[in-house]
N, CA, C and O atoms as CSV, one atom per row, in Angstrom:
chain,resi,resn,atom,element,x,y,z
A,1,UNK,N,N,-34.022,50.247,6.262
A,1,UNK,CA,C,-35.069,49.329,5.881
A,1,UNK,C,C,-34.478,48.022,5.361
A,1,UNK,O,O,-34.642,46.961,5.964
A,2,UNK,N,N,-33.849,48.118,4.328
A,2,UNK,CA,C,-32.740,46.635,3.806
A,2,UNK,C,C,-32.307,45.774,5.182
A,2,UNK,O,O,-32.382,44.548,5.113
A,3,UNK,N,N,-31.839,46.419,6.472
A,3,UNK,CA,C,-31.266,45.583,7.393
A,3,UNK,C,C,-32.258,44.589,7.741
A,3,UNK,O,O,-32.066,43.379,7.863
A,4,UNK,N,N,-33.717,45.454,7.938
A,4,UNK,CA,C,-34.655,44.816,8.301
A,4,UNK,C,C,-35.244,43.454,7.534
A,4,UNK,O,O,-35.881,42.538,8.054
A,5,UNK,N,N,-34.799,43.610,6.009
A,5,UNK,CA,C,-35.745,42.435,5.113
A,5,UNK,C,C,-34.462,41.288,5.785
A,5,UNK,O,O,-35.041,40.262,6.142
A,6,UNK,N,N,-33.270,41.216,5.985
A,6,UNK,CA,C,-32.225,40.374,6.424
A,6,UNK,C,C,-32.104,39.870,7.683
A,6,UNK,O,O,-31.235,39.050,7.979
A,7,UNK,N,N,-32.928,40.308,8.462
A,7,UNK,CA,C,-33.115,39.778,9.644
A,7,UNK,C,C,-33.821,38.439,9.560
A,7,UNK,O,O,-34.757,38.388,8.763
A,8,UNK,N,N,-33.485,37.191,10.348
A,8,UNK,CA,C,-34.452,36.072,9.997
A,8,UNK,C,C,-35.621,36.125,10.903
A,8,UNK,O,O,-36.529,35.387,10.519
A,9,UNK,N,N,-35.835,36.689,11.843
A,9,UNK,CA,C,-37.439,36.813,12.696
A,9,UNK,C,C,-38.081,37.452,10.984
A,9,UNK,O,O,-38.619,36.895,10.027
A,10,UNK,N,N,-37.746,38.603,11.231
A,10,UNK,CA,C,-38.492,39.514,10.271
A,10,UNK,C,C,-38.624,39.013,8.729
A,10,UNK,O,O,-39.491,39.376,7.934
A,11,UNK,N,N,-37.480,38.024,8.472
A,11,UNK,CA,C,-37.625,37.912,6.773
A,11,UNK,C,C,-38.454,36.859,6.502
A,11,UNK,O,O,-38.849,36.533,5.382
A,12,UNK,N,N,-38.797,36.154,7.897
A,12,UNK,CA,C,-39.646,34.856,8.109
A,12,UNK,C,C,-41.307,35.132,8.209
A,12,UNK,O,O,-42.208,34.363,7.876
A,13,UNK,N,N,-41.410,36.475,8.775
A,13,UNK,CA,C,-42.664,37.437,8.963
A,13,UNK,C,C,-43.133,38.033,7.423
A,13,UNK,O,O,-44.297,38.037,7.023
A,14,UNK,N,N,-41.982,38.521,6.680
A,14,UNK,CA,C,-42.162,39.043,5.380
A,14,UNK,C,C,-42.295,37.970,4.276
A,14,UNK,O,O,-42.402,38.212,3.074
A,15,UNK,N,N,-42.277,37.012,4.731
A,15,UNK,CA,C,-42.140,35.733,4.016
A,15,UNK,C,C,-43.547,35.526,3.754
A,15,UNK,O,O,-43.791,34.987,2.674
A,16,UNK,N,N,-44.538,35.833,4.498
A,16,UNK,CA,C,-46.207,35.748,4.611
A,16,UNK,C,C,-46.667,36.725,3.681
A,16,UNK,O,O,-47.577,36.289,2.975
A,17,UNK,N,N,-46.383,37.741,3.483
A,17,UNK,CA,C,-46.571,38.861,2.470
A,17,UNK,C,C,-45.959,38.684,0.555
A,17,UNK,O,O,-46.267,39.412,-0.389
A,18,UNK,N,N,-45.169,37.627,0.558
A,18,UNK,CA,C,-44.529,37.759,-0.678
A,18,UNK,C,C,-44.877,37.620,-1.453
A,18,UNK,O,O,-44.368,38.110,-2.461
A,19,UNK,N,N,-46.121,36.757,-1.501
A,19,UNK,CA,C,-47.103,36.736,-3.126
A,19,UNK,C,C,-48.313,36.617,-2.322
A,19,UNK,O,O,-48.487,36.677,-1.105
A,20,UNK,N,N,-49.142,36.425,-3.346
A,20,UNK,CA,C,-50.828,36.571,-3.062
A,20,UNK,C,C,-51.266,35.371,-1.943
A,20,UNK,O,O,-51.897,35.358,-0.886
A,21,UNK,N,N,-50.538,34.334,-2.819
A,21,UNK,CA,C,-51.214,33.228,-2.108
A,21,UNK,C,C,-50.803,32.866,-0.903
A,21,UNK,O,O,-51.413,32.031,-0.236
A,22,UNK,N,N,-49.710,33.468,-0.500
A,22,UNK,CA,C,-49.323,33.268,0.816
A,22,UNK,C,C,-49.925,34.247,1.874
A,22,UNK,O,O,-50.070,33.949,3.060
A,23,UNK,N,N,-50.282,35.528,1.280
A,23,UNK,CA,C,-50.876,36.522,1.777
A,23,UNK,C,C,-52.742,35.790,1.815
A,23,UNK,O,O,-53.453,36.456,2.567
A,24,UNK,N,N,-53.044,35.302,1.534
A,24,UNK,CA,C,-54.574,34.799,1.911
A,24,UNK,C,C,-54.184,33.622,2.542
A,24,UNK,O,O,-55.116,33.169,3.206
A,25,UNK,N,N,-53.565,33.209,2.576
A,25,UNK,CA,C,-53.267,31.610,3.330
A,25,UNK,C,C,-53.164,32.656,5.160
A,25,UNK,O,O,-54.032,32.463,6.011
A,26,UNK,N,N,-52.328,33.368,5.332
A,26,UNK,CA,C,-52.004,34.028,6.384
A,26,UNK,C,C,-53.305,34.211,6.668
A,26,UNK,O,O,-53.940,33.344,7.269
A,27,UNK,N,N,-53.842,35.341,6.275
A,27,UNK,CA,C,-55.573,35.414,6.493
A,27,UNK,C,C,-56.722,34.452,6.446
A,27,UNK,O,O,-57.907,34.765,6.557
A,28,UNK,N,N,-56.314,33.430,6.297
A,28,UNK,CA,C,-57.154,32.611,6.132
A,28,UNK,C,C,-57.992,31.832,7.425
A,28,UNK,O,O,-59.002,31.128,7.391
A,29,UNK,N,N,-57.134,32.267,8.568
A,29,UNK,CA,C,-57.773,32.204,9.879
A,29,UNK,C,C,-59.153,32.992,10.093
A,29,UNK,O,O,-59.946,32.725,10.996
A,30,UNK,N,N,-59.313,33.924,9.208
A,30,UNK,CA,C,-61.228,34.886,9.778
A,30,UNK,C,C,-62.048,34.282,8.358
A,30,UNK,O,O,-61.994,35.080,7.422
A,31,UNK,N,N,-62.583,33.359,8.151
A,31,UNK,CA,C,-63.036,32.883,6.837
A,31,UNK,C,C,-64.192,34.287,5.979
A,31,UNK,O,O,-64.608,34.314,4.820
A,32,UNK,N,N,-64.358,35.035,6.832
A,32,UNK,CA,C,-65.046,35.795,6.110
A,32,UNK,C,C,-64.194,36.975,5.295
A,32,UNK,O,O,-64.508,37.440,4.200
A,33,UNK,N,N,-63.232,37.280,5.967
A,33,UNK,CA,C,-62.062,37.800,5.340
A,33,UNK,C,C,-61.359,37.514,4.027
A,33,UNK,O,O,-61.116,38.192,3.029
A,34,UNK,N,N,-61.059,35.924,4.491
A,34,UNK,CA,C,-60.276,35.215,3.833
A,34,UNK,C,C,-61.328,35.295,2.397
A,34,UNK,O,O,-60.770,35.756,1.401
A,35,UNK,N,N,-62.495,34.965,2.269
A,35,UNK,CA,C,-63.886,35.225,1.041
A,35,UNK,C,C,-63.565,36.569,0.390
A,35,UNK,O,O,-63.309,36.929,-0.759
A,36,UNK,N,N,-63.679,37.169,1.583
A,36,UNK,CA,C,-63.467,39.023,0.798
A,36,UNK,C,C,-62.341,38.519,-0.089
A,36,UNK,O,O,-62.330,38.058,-1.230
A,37,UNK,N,N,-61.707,38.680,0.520
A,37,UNK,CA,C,-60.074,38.873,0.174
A,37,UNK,C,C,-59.761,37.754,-1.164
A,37,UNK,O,O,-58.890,37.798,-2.033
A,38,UNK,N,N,-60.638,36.963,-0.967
A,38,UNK,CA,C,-60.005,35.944,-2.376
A,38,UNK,C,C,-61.187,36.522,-3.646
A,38,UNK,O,O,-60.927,36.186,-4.801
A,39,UNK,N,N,-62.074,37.121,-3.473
A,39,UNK,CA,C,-62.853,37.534,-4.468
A,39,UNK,C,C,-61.707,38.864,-5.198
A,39,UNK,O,O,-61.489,38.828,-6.409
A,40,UNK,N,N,-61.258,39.630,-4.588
A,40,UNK,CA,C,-60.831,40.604,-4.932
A,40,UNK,C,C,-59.774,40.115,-6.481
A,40,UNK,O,O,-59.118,39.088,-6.654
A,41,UNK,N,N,-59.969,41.320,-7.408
A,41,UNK,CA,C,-59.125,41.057,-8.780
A,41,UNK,C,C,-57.417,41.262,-8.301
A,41,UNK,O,O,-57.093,42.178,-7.545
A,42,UNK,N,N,-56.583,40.442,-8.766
A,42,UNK,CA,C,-55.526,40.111,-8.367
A,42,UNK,C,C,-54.327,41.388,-8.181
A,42,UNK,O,O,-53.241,41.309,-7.608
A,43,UNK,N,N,-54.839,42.364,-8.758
A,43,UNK,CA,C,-54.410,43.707,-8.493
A,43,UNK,C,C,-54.216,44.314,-7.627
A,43,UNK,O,O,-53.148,44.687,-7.143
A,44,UNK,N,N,-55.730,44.564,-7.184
A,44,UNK,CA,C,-56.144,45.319,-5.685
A,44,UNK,C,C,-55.563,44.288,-4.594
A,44,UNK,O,O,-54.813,44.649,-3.688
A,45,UNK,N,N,-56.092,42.667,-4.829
A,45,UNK,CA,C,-55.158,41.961,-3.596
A,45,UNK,C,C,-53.860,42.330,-3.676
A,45,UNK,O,O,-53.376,42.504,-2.557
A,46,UNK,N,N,-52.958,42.554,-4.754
A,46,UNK,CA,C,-51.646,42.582,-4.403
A,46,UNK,C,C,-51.175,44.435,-3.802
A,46,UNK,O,O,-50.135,44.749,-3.222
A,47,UNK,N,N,-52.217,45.269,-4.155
A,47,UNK,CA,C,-51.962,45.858,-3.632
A,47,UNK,C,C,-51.916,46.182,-1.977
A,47,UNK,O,O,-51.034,46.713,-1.302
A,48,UNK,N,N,-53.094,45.698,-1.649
A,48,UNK,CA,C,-53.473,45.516,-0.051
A,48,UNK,C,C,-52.389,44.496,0.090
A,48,UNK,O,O,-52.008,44.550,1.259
A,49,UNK,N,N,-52.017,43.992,-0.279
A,49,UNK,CA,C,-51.035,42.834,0.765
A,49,UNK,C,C,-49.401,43.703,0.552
A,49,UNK,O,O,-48.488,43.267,1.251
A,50,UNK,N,N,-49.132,44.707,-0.247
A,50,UNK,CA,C,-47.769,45.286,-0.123
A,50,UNK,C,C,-48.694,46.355,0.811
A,50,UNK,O,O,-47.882,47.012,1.462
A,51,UNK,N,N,-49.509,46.612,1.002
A,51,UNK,CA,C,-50.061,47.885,2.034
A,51,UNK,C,C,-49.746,47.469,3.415
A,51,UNK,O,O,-49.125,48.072,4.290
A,52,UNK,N,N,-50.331,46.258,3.422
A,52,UNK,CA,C,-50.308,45.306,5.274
A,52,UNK,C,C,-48.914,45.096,5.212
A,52,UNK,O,O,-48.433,45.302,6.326
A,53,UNK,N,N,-47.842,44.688,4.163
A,53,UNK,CA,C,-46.343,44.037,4.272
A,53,UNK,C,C,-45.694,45.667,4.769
A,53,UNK,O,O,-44.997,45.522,5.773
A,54,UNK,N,N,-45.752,46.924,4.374
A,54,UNK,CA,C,-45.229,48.057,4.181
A,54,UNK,C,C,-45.727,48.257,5.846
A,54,UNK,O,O,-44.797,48.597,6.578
A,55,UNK,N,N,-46.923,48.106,6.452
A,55,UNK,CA,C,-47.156,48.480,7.582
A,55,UNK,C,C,-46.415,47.605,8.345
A,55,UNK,O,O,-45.699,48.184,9.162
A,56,UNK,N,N,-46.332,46.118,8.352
A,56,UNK,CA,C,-45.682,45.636,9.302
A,56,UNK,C,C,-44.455,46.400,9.363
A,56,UNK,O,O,-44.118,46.860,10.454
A,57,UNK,N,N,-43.556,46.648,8.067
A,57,UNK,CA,C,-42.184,46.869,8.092
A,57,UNK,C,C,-42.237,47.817,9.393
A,57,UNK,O,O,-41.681,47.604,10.470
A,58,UNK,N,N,-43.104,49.008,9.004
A,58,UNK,CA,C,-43.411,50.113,9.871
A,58,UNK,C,C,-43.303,49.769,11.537
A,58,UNK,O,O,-42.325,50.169,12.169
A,59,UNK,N,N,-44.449,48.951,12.227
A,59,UNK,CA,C,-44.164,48.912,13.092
A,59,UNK,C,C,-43.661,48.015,13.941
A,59,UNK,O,O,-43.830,47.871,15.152
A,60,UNK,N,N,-43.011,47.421,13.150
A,60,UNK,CA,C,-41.720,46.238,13.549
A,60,UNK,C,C,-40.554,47.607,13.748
A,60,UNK,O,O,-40.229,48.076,14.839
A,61,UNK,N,N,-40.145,47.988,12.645
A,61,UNK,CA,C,-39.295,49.565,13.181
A,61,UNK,C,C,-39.142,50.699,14.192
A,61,UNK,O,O,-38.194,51.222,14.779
A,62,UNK,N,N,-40.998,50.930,14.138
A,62,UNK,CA,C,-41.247,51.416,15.597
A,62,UNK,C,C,-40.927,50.696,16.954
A,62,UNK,O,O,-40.393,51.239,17.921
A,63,UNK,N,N,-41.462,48.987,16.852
A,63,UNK,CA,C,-40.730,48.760,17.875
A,63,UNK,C,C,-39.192,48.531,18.364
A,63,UNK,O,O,-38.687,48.287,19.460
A,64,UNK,N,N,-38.622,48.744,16.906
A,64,UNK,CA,C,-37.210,48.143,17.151
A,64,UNK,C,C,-36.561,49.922,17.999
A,64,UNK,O,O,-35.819,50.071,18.971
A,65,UNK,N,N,-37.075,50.721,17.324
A,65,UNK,CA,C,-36.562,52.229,17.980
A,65,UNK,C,C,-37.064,51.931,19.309
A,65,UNK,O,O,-36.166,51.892,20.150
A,66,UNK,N,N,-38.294,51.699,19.769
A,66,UNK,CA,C,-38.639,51.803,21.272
A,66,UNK,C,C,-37.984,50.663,22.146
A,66,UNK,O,O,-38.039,50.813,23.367
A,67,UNK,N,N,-37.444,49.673,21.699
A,67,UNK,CA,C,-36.297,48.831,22.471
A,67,UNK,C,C,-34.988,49.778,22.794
A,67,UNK,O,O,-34.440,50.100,23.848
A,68,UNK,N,N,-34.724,50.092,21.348
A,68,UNK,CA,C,-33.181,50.881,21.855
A,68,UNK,C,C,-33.549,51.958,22.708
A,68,UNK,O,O,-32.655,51.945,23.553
A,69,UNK,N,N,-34.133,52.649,22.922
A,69,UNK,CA,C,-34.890,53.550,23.914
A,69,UNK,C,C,-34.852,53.368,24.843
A,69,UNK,O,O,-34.104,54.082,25.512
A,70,UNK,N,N,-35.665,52.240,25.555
A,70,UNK,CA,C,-35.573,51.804,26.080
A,70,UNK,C,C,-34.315,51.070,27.154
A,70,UNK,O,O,-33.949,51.296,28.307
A,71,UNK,N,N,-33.927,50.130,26.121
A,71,UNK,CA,C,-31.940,49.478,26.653
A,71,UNK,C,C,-31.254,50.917,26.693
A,71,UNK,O,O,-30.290,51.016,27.452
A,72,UNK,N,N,-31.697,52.233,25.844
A,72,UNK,CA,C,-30.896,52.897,26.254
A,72,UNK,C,C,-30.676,53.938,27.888
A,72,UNK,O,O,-29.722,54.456,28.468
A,73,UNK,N,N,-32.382,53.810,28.150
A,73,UNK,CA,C,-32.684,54.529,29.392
A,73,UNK,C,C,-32.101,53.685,30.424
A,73,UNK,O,O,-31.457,54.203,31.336
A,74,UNK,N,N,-32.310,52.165,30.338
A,74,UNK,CA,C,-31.966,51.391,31.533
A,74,UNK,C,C,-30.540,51.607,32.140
A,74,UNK,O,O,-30.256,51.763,33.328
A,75,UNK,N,N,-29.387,51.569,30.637
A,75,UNK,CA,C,-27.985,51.598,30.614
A,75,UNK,C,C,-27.821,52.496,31.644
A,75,UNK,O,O,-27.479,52.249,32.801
A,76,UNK,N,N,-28.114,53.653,31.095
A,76,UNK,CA,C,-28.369,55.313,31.823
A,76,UNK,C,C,-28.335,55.707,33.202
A,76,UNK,O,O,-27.519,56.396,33.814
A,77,UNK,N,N,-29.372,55.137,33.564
A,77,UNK,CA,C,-30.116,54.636,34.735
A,77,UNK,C,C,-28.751,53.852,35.845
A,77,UNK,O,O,-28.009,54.208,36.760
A,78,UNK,N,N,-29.003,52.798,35.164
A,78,UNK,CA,C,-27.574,51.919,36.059
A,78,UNK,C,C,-26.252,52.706,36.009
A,78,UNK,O,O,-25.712,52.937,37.091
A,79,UNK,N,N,-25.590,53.202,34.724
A,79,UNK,CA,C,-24.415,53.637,34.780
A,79,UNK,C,C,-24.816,54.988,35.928
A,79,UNK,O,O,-23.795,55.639,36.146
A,80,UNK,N,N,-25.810,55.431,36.543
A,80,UNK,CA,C,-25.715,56.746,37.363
A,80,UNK,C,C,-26.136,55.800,38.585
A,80,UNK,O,O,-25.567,56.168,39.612
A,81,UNK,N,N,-26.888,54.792,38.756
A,81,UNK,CA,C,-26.945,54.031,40.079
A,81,UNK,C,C,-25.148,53.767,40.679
A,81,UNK,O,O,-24.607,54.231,41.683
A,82,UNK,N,N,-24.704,53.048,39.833
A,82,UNK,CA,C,-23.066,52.627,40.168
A,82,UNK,C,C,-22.476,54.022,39.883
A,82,UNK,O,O,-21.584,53.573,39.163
A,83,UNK,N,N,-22.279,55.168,39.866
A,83,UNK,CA,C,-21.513,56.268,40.264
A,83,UNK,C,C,-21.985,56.566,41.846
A,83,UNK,O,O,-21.275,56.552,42.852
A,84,UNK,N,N,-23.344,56.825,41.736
A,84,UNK,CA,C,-23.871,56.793,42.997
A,84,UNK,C,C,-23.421,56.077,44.012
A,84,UNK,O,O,-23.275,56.745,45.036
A,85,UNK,N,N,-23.149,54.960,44.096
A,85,UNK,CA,C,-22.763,53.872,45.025
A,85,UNK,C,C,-21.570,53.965,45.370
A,85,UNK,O,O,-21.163,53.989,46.531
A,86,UNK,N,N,-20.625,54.051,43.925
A,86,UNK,CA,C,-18.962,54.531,44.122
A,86,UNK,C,C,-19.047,55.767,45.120
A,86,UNK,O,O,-18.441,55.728,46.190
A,87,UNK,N,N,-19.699,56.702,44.800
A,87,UNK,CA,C,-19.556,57.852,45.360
A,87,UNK,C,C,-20.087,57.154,47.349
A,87,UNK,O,O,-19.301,57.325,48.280
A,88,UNK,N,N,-20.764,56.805,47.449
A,88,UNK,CA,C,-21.551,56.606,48.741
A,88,UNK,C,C,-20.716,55.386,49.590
A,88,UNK,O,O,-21.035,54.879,50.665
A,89,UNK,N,N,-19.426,55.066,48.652
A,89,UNK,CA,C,-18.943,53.836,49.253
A,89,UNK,C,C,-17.300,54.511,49.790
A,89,UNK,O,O,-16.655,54.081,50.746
A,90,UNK,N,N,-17.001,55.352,49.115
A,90,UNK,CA,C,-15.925,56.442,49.192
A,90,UNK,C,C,-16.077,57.422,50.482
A,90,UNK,O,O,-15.108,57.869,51.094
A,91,UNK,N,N,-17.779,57.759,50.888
A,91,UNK,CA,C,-18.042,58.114,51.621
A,91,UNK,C,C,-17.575,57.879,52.997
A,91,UNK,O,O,-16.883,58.428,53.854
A,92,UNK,N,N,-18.424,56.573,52.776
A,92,UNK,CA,C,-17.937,55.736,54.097
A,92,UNK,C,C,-16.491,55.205,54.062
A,92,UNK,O,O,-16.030,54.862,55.150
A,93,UNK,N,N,-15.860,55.110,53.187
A,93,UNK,CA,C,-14.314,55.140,53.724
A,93,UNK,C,C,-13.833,55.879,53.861
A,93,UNK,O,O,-12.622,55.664,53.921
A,94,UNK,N,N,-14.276,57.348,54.030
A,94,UNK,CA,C,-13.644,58.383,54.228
A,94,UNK,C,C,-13.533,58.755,55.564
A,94,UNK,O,O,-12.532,59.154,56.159
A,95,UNK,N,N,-14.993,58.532,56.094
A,95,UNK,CA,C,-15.214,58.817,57.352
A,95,UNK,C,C,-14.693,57.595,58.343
A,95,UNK,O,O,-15.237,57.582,59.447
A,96,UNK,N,N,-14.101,56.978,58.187
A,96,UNK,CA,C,-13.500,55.846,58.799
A,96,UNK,C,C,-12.046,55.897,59.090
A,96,UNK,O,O,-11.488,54.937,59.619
């Protein structure tokens, strides 16, 4: 989790979450939201805004696992395409 607050995409993303007022400024795009959300006693807002900051962490993580997953299937994939080929290229110089 620490690697993640050090990343600059992500620490620039967490940067929106760090106090209140930056956390309603972010929201401040749905104005009816943004009303809710600024009525609320400064408590409960700060709690909901480490709730939404704790979820991003979440699935910013999820996606960072489903990339390596991913780069890792492709690697996979190719490193058995190029055996394949070695093998099919050996072939034909064999029979030659």
């Amino acid at each position: 989790m620490h690697s993640l607050h050090y990343s600059y995409r992500n620490k620039e993303e967490l940067i929106k979450y760090s106090t209140n007022e930056q956390y309603l400024k972010l929201k401040s795009y749905d104005k009816d939201l943004y009303e809710q959300l600024k009525r609320l006693p400064p408590k409960e807002l700060e709690d909901k805004r480490i709730s939404y900051k704790n979820e991003y962490i979440e699935v910013t993580k999820t996606h960072a696992v489903s990339t390596i997953i991913n780069c890792s299937i492709w690697i996979i994939v190719s490193l058995f395409l190029l055996y394949i080929w070695e093998m099919y290229k050996n072939t034909q110089n064999n029979n030659n």
